[in-house]
N, CA and C atoms as a LAMMPS dump frame, in Angstrom:
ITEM: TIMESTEP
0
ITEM: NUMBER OF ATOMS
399
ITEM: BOX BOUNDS ff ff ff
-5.0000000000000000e+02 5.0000000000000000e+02
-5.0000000000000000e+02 5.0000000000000000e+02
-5.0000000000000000e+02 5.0000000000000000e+02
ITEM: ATOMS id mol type element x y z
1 1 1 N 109.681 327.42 231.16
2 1 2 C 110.945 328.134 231.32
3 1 3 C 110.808 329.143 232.457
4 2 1 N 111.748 328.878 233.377
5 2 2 C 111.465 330.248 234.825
6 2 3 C 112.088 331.515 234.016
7 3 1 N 110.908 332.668 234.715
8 3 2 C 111.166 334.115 234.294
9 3 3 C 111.969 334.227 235.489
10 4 1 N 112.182 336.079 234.841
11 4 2 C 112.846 336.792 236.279
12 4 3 C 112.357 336.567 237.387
13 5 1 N 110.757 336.695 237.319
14 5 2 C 110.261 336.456 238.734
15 5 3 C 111.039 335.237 239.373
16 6 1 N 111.212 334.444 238.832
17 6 2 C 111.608 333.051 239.263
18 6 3 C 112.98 332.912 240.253
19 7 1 N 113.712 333.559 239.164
20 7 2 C 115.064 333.559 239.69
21 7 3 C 115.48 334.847 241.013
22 8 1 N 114.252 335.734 240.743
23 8 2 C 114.647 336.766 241.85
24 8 3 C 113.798 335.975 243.385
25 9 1 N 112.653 335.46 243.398
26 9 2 C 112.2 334.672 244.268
27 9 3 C 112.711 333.806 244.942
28 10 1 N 114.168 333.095 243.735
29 10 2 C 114.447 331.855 244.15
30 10 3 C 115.563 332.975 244.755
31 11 1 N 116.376 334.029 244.926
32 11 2 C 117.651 334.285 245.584
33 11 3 C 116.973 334.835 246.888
34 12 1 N 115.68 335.359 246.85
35 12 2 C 115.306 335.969 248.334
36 12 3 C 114.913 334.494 248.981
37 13 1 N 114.674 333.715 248.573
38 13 2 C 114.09 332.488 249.307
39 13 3 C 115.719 331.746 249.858
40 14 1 N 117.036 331.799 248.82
41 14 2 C 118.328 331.348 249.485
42 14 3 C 118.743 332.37 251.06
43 15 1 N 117.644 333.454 250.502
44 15 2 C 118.598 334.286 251.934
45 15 3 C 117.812 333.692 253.243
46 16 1 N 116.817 333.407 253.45
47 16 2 C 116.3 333.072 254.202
48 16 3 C 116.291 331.46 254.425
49 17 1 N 117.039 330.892 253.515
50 17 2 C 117.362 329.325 253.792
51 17 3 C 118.865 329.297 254.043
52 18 1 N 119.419 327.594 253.474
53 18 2 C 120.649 327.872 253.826
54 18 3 C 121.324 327.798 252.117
55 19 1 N 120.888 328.805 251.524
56 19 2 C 121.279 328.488 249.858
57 19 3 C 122.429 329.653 249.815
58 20 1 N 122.789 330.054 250.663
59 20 2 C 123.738 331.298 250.459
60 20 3 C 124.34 331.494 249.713
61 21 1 N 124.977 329.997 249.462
62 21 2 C 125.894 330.191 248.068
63 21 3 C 125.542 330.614 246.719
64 22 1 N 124.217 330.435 246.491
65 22 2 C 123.444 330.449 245.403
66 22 3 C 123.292 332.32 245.057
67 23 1 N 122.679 332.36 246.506
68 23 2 C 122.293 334.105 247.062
69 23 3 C 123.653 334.553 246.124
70 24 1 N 124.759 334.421 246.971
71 24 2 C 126.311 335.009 246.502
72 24 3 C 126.024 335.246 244.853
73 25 1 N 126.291 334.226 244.732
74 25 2 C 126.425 334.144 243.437
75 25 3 C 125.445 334.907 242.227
76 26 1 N 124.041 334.397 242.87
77 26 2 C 123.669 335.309 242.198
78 26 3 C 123.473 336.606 242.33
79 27 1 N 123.666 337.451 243.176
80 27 2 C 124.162 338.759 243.155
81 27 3 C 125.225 339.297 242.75
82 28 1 N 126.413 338.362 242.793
83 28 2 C 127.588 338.679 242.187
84 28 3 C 127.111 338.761 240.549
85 29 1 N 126.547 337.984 240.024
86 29 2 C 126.573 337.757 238.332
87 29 3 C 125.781 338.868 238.326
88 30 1 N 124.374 339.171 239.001
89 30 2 C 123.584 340.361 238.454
90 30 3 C 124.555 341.597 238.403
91 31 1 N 125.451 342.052 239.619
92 31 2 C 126.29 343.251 239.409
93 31 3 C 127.415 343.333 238.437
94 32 1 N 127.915 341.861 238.316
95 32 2 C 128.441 342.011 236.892
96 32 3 C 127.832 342.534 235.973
97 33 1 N 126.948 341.746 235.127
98 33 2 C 125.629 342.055 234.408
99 33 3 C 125.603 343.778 234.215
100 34 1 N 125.097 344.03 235.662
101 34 2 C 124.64 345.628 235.331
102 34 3 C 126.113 346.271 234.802
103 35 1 N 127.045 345.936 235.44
104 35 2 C 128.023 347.119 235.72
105 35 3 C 128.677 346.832 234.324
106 36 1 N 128.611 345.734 233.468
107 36 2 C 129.258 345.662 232.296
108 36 3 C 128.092 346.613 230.878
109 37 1 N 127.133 346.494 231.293
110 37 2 C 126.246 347.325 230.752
111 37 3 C 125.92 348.64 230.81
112 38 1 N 126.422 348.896 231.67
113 38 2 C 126.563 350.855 232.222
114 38 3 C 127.867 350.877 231.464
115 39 1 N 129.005 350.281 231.883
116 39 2 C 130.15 350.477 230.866
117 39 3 C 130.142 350.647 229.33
118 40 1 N 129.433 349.614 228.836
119 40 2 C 129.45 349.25 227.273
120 40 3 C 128.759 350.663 226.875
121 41 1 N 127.574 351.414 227.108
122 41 2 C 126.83 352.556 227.431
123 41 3 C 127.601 353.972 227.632
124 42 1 N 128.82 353.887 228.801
125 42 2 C 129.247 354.862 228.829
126 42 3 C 130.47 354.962 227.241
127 43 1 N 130.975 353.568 227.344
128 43 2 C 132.462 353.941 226.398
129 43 3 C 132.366 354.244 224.819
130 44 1 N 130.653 353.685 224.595
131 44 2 C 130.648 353.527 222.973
132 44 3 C 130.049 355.278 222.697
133 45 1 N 129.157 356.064 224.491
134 45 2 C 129.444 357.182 223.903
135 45 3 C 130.123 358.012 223.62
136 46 1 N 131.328 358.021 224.69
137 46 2 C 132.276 358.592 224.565
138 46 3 C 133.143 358.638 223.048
139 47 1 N 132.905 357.632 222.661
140 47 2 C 133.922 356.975 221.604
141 47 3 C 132.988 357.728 220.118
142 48 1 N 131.538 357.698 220.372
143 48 2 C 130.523 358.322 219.462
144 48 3 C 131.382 359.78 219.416
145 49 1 N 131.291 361.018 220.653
146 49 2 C 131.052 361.865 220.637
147 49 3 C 132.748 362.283 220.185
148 50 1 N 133.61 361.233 220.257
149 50 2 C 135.21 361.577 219.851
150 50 3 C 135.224 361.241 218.412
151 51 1 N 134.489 360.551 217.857
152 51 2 C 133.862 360.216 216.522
153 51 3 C 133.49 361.383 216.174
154 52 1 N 132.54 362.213 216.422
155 52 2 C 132.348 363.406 215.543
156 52 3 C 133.038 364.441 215.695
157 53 1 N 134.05 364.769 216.658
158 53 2 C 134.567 365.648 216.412
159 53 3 C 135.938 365.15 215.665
160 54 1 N 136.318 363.835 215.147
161 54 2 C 137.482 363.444 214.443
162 54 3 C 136.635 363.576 212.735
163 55 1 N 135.235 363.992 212.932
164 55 2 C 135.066 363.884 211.462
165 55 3 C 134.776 365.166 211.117
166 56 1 N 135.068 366.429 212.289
167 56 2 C 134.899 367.56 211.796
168 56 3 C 136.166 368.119 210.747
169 57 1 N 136.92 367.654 210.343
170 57 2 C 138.083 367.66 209.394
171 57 3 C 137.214 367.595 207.846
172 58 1 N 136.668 366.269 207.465
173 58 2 C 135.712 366.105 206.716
174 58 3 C 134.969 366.92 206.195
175 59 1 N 134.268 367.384 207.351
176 59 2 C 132.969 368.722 206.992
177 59 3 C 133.964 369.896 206.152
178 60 1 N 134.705 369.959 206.788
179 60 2 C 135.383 371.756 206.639
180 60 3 C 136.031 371.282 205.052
181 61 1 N 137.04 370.25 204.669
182 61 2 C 137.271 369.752 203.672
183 61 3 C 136.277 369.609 202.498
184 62 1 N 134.952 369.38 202.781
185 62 2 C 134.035 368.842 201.584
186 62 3 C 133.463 370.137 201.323
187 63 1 N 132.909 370.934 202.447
188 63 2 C 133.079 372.535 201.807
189 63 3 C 133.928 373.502 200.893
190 64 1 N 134.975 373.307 201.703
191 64 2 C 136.039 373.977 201.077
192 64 3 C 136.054 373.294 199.769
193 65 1 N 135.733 372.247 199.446
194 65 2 C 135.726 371.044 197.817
195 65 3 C 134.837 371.932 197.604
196 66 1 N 133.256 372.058 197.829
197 66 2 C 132.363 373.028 196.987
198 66 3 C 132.384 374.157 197.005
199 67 1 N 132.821 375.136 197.839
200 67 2 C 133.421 376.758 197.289
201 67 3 C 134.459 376.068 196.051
202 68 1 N 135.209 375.417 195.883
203 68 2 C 136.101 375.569 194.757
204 68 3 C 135.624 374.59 193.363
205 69 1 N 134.841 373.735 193.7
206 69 2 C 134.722 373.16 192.387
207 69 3 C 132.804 373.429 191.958
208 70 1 N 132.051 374.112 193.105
209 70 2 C 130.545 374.306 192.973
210 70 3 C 129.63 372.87 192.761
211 71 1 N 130.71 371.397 193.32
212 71 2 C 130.16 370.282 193.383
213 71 3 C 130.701 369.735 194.81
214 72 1 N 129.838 368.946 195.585
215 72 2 C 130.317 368.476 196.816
216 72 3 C 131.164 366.921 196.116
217 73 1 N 131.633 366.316 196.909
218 73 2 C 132.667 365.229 196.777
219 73 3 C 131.761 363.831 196.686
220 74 1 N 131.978 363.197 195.708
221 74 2 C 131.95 361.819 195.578
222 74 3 C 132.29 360.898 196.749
223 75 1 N 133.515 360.805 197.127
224 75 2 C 134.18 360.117 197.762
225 75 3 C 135.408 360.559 198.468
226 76 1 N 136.098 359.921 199.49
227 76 2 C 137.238 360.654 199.778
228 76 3 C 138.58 360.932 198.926
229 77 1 N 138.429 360.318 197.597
230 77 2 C 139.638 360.522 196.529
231 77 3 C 139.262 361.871 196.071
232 78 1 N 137.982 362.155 196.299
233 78 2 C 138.121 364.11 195.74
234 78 3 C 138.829 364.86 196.963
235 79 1 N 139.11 364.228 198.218
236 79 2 C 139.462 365.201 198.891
237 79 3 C 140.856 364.971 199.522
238 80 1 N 141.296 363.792 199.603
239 80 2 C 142.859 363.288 199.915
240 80 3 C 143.486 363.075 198.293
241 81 1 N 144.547 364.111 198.473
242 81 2 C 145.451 364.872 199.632
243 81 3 C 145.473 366.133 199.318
244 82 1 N 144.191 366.896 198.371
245 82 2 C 144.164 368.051 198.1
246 82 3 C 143.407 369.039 199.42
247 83 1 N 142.634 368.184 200.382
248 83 2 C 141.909 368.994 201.31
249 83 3 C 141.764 368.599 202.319
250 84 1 N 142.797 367.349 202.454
251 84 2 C 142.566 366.295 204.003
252 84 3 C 144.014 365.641 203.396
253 85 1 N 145.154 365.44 204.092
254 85 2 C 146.298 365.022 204.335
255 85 3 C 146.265 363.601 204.009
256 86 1 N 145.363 362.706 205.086
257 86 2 C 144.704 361.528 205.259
258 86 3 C 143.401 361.356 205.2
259 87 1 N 142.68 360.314 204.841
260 87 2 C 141.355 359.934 205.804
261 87 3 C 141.534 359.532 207.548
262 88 1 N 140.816 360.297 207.743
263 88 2 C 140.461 360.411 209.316
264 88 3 C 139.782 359.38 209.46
265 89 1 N 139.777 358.311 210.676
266 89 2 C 138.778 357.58 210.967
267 89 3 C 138.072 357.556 212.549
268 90 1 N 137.2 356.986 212.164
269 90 2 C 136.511 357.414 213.739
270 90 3 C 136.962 356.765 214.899
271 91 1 N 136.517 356.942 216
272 91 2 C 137.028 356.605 217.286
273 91 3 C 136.655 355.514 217.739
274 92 1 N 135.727 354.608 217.061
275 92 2 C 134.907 353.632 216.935
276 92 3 C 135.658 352.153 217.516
277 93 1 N 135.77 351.542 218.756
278 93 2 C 136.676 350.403 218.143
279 93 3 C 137.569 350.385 218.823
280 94 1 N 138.69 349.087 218.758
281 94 2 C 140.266 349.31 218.886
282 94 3 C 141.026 350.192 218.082
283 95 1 N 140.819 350.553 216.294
284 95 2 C 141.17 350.769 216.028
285 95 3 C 140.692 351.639 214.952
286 96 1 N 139.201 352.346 215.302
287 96 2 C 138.575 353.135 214.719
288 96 3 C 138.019 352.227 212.995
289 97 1 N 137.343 353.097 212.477
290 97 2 C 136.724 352.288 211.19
291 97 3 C 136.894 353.715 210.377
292 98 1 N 136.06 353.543 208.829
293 98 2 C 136.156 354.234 208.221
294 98 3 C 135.135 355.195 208.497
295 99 1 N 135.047 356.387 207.991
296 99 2 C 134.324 357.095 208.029
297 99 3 C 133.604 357.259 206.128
298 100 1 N 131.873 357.021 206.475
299 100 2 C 130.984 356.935 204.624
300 100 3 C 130.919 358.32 204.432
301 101 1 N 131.541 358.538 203.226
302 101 2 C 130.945 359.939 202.842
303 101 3 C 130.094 360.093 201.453
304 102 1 N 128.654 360.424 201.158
305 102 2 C 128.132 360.22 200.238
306 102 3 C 127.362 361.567 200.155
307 103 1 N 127.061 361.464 198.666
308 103 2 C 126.711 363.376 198.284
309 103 3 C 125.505 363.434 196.811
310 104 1 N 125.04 364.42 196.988
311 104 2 C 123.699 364.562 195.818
312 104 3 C 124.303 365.87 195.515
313 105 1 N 123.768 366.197 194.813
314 105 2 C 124.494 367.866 193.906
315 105 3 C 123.559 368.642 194.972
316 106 1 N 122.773 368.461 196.172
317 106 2 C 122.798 369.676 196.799
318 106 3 C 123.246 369.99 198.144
319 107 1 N 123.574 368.656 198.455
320 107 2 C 123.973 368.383 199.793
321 107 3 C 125.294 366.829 200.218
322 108 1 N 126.015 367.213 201.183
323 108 2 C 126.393 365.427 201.327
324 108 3 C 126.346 365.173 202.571
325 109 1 N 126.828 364.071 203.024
326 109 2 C 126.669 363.594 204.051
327 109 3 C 127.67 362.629 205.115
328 110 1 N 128.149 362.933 206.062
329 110 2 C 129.632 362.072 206.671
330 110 3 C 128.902 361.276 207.775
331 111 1 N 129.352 359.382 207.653
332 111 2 C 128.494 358.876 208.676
333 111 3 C 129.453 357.708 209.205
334 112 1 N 128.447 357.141 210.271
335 112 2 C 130.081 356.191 211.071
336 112 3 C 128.668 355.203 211.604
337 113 1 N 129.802 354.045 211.776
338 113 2 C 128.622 352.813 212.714
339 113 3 C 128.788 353.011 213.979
340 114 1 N 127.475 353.105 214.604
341 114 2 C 127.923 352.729 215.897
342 114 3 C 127.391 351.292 216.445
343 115 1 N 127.459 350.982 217.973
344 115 2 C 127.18 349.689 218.214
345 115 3 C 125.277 349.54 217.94
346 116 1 N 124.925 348.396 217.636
347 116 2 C 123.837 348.053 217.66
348 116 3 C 123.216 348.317 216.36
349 117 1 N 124.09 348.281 215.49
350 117 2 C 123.465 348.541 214.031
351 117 3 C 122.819 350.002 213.359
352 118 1 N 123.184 350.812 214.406
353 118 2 C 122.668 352.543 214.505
354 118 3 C 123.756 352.917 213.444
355 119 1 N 123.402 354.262 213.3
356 119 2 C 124.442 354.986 212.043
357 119 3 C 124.034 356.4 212.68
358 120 1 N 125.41 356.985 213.026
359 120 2 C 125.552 358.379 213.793
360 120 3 C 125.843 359.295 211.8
361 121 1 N 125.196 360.154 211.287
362 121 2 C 125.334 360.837 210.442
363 121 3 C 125.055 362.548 210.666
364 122 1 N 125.819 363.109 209.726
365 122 2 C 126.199 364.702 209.639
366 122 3 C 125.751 365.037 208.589
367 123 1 N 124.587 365.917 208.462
368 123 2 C 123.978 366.098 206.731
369 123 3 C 124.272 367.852 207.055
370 124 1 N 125.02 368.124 205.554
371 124 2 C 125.116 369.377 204.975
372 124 3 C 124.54 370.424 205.506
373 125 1 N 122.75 369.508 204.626
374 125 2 C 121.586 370.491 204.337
375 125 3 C 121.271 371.735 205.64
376 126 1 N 121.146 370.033 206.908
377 126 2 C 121.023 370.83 208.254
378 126 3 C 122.046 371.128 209.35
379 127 1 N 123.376 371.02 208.68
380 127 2 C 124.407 371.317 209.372
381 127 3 C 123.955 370.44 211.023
382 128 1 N 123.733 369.06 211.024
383 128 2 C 123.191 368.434 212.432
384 128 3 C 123.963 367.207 212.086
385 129 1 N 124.373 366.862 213.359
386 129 2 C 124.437 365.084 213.421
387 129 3 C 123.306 364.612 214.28
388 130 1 N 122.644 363.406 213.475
389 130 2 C 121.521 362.908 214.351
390 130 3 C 121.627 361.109 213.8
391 131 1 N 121.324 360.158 214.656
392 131 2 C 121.158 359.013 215.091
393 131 3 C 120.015 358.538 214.566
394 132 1 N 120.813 357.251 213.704
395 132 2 C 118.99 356.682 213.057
396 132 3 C 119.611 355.664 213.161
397 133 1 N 117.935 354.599 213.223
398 133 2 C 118.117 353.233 213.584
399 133 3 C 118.333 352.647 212.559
């Protein structure tokens, strides 16, 4: 099976023959390639970082749930429509997804998918959002 080496050898060897077309082409597909990959990179962070601030509603809500009941929330039925209007969803998407909210009697936690099977989460304990694989 030809590696990269192969195929990058074989486009410097079209420039110096008469394979031009080949050359074209394959420079055209590699800058596709890259430039669809810098994209996918830039939009899913953007879309991450509009994601957590659409789930800062959440945070302030599941607090405000434990100043008043001295238990954090199960689920979002403890908190719609007594402390959140709606569920908020993230920015994730065409059309955003849900946002997981899950809780232990000392802490909880608000989390979202992102691309590549990652999970962007917000824990209580350390008042942080951090990225696990």
């Amino acid at each position: 099976m030809a590696g990269p080496h192969y195929l990058f050898v074989s486009a410097l060897a079209g420039i110096f023959t008469r394979r031009w077309r080949f050359t074209l082409y394959f420079g055209i597909a590699l800058f596709v390639v890259l430039l669809s990959s810098w994209t996918a990179n830039f939009v899913s962070e953007r879309q991450r970082i509009a994601s957590i601030a659409a789930a800062q509603p959440i945070v302030a809500a599941a607090e405000r749930f434990h100043l008043a009941t001295g238990t954090y929330p199960r689920s979002f039925d403890d908190l719609v429509p007594a402390y959140l209007a709606v569920e908020p969803r993230t920015r994730m998407g065409f059309h955003g997804t849900r946002f997981l909210l899950s809780s232990r009697p000392d802490r909880f936690r608000v989390s979202f998918s992102l691309p590549a099977w990652m999970l962007c989460s917000y824990d209580s304990e350390s008042k942080q959002w951090k990225i696990n694989d």
